[in-house]
C-alpha positions as CSV (number, residue, x, y, z in Angstrom):
1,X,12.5,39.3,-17.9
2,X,10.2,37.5,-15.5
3,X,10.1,33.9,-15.6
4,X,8.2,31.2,-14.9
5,X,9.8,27.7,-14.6
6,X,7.7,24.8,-12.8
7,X,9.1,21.5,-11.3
8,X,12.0,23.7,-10.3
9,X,13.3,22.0,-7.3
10,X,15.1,18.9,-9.3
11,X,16.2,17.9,-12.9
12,X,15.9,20.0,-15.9
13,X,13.5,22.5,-14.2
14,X,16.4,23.2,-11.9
15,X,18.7,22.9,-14.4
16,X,16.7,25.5,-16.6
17,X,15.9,28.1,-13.6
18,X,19.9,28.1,-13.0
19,X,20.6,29.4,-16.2
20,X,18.1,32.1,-16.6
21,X,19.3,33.7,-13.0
22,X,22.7,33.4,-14.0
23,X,21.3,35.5,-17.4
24,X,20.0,37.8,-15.1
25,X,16.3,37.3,-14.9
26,X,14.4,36.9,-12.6
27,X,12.7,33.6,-12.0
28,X,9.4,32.0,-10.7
29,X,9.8,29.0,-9.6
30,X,6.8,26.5,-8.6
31,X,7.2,22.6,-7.1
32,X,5.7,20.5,-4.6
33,X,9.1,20.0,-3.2
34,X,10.7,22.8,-1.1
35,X,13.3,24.6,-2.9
36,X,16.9,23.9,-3.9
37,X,17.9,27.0,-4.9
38,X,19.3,30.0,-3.3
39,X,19.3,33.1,-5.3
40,X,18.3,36.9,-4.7
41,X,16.3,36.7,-7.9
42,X,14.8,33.1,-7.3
43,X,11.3,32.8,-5.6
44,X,10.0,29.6,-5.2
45,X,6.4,28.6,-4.8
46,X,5.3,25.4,-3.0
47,X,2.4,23.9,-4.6
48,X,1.4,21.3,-6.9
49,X,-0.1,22.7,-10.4
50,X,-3.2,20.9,-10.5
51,X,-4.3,22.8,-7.6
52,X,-5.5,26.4,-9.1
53,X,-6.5,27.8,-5.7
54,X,-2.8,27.9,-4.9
55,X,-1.7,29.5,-8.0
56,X,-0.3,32.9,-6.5
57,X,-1.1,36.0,-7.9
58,X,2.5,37.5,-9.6
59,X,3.5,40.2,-12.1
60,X,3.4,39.6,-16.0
61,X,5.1,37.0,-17.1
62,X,7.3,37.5,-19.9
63,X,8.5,33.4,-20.0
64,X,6.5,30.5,-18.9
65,X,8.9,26.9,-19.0
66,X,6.3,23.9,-18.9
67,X,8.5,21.7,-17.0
68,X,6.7,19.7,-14.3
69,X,5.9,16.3,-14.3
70,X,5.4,12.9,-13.5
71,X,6.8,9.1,-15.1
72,X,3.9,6.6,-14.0
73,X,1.7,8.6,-11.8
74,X,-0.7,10.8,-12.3
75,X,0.9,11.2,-15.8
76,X,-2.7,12.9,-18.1
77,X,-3.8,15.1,-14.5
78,X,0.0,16.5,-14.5
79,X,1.6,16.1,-17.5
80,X,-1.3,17.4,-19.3
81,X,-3.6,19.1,-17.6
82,X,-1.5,20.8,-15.3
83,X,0.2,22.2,-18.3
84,X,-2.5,23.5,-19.6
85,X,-3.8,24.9,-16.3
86,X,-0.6,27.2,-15.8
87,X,-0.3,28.2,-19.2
88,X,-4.2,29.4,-19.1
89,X,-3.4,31.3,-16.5
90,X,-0.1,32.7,-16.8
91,X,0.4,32.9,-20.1
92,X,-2.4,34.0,-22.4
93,X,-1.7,37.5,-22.5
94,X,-0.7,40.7,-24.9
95,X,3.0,41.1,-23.0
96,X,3.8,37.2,-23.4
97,X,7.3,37.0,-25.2
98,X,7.6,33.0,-25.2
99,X,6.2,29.7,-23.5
100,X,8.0,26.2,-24.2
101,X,6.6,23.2,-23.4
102,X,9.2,20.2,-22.0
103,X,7.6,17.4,-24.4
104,X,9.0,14.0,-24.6
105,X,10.4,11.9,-27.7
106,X,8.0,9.4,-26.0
107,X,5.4,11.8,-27.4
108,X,6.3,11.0,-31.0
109,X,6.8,7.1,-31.2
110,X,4.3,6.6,-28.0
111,X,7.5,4.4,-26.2
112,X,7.4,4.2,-22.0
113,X,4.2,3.8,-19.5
114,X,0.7,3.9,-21.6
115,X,-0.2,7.5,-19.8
116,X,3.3,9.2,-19.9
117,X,3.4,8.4,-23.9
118,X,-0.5,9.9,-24.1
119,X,0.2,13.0,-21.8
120,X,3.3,13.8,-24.2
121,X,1.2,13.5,-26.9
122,X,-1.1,15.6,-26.1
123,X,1.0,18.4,-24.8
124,X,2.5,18.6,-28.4
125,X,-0.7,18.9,-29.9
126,X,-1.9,21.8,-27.0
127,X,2.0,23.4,-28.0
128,X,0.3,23.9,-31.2
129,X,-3.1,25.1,-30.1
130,X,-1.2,27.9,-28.1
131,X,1.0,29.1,-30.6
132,X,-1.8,30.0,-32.8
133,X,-3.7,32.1,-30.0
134,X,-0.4,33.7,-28.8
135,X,0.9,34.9,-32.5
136,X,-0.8,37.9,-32.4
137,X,1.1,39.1,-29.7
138,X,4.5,38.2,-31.6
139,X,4.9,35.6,-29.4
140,X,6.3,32.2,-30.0
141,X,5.4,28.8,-28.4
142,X,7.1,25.5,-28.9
143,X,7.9,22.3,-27.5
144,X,11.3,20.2,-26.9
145,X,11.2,17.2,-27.3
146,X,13.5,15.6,-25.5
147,X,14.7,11.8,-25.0
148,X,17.2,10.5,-22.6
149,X,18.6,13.7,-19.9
150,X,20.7,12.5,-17.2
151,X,18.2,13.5,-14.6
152,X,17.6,11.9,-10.7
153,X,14.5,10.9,-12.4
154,X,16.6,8.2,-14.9
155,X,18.7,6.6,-12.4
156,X,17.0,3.0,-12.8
157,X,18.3,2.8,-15.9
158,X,21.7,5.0,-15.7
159,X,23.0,3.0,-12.7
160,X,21.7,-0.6,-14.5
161,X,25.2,-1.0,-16.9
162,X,22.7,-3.8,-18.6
163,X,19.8,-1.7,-19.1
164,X,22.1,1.2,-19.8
165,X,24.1,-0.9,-22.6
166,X,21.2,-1.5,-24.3
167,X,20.0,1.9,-24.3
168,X,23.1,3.2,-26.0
169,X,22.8,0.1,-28.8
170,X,19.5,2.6,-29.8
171,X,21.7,5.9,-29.6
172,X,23.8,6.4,-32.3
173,X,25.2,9.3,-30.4
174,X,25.9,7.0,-27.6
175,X,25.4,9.1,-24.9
176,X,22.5,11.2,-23.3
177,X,21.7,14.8,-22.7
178,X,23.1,16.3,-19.8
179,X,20.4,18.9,-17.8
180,X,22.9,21.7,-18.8
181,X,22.8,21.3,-22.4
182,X,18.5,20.8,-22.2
183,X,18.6,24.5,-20.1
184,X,20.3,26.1,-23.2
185,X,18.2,25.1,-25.5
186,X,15.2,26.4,-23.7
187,X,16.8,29.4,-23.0
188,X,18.0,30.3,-26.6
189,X,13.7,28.6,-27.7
190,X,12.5,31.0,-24.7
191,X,14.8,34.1,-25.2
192,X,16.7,34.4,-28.6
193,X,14.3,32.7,-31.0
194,X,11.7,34.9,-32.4
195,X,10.2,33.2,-35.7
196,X,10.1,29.5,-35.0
197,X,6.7,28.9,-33.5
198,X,4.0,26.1,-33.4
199,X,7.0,23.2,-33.9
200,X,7.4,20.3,-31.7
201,X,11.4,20.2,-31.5
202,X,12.8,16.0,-31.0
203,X,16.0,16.2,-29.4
204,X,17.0,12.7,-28.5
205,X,20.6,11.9,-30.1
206,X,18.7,10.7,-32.9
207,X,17.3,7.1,-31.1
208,X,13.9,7.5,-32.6
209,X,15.6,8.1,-36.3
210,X,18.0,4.5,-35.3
211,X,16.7,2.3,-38.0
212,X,18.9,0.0,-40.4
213,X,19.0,0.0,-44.0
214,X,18.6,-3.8,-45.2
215,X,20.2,-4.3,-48.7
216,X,22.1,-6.7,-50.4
217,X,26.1,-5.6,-50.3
């Protein structure tokens, strides 16, 4: 299948575009960085998604993996709307198989920078408004949620053993997702599922379900 993967040069994206060629697909990829992957079946677009002009012109998609983004930036213009933009324009059509939005936990208990937690929350409700339109097709849409991946992106608080202490006090699994196991769960949400649609999926080692039970003993 043809996919398309964007913020492919770095982190999960890369992660995620990785395990599709190794499937054997053949992969889109689109960043404002130059590429980091070499691959036969790997084309990589330079560009930056709020920018429609520079949206190239490419065969059907059968995949599109909402990955870019930004932590304290231009979070709503990226996060969100550039979301939105390529799934517009790649995505709304009869031969669509799957999209999957990369969502945050932050989008759910509305933790981290003010923007980052509002763009996250808004791409989970827009996961919703596509998977309605794209349902006649028999095509799914859905969003993962996810919490802490050890990405370049994390390393403030993965190379800080305070910081990092006290995030794994809040993780009952007491570790974090590695980019590895975050690109098979969008490939078995992209690929292998076929019912599950319209769901925003939190996968965060259950730290937004840590709570304690008070009670006498």
């Amino acid at each position: 299948m043809n996919i398309l993967i964007t913020g492919t040069s770095s982190g999960i994206g890369k992660g995620c575009a990785e395990y599709f060629l190794k499937e054997g697909h053949l992969v889109y990829g689109f960043d404002k960085d130059t590429s980091t992957i070499s691959h036969p079946a790997y084309t990589h677009f330079c560009l930056d998604i709020r920018d429609k002009s520079a949206y190239p012109k490419l065969s059907p998609v059968d995949i599109v993996i909402n990955n870019a983004g930004v932590q304290d930036g231009d979070d709503i213009d990226v996060n969100l709307k550039g979301t939105i933009s390529i799934t517009e324009h790649y995505a709304i059509h009869p031969a669509i198989h799957s999209v999957i939005m990369i969502g945050s936990a932050s989008g759910h208990t509305g933790s981290e920078f003010p923007e980052y937690a509002a763009s996250k929350g808004g791409v989970l409700a827009y996961t919703k408004n596509v998977a309605m339109r794209i349902a006649p097709y028999q095509a799914t849409c859905n969003s993962l949620d996810f919490g802490g991946v050890l990405t370049e992106l994390n390393r403030p608080v993965m190379e800080d053993q305070k910081l990092w202490n006290q995030i794994m006090e809040l993780t009952p699994l007491k570790r974090w997702m590695t980019v590895e196991e975050a690109a098979q769960w969008i490939y078995f949400m992209a690929v292998i599922n076929r019912f599950c649609t319209g769901q925003n999926i939190l996968i965060d080692g259950l730290e937004a379900g840590n709570c304690n039970f008070i009670w006498p003993k």
